[in-house]
C-alpha positions in Angstrom: 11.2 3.1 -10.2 13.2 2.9 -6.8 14.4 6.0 -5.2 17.3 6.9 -3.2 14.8 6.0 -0.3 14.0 2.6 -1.0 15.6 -0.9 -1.0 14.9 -4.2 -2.3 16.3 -7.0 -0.6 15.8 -10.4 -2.0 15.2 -13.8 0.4 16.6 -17.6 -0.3 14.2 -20.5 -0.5 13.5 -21.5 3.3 13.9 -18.0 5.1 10.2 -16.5 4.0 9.3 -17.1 8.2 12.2 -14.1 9.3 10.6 -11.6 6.8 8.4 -11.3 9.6 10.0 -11.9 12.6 13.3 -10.0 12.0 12.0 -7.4 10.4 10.8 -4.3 11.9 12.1 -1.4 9.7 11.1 -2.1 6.0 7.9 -2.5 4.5 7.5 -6.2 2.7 6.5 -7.3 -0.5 6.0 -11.1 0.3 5.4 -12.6 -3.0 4.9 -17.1 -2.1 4.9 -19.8 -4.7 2.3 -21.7 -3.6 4.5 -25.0 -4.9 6.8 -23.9 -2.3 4.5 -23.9 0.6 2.7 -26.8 -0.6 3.5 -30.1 -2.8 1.3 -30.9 -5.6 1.7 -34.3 -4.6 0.9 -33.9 -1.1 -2.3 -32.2 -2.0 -3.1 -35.0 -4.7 -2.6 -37.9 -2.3 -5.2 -37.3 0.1 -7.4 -34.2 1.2 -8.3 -35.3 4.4 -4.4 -35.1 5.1 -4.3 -31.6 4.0 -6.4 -29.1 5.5 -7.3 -25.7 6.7 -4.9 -26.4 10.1 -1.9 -27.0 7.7 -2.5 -23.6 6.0 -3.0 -22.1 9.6 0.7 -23.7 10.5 1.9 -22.4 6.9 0.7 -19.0 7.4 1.0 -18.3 11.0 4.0 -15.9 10.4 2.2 -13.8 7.8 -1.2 -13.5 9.7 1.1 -12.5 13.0 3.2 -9.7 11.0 -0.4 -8.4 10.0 -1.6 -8.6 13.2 1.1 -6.9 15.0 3.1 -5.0 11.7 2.7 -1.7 11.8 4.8 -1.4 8.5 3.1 -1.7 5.3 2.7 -5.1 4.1 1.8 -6.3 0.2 1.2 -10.0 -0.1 0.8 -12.0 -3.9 0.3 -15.7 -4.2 1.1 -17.2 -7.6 1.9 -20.6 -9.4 4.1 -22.2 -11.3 
C-alpha cells in the first residue's frame, strides 16, 4: 500500500542508466530483465565473447549508485 508519502514512477525500455545518475531524491526499486541487458543469442553464440567485463560495462551504473547512493536501493533480477 502507497501512502500520501510515496511515489512510483515507472521507466521506458533504454533509460534504466538515469535511475542512477538523475536521481538523487527517491529511493529505487530497480527491477532488470536480464533478456534486456543481455541476448539469449549473444550468450549462446560464444562464451568467450561474453564475459565478466561485459557485465562490469552492464552494471557499472548500479554498482556506482550503491557506491555513492545514500538513498535506499532494492535491486530484483528476473527472466522471461
Amino acid at each position: 500500500m502507497l501512502n500520501n508519502y510515496s511515489q512510483i514512477s515507472f521507466g521506458e525500455y533504454g533509460d534504466w542508466g538515469k535511475v542512477f545518475t538523475d536521481n538523487e531524491m527517491y529511493p529505487v526499486l530497480w527491477v532488470a530483465f536480464l533478456e534486456d541487458l543481455i541476448s539469449p543469442d549473444r550468450m549462446l553464440e560464444d562464451s568467450n565473447k561474453f564475459g565478466q567485463d561485459d557485465m562490469e560495462i552492464i552494471l557499472q551504473p548500479l554498482t556506482s549508485h550503491l557506491r555513492d547512493g545514500q538513498l535506499p536501493t532494492l535491486v530484483a533480477f528476473s527472466t522471461w
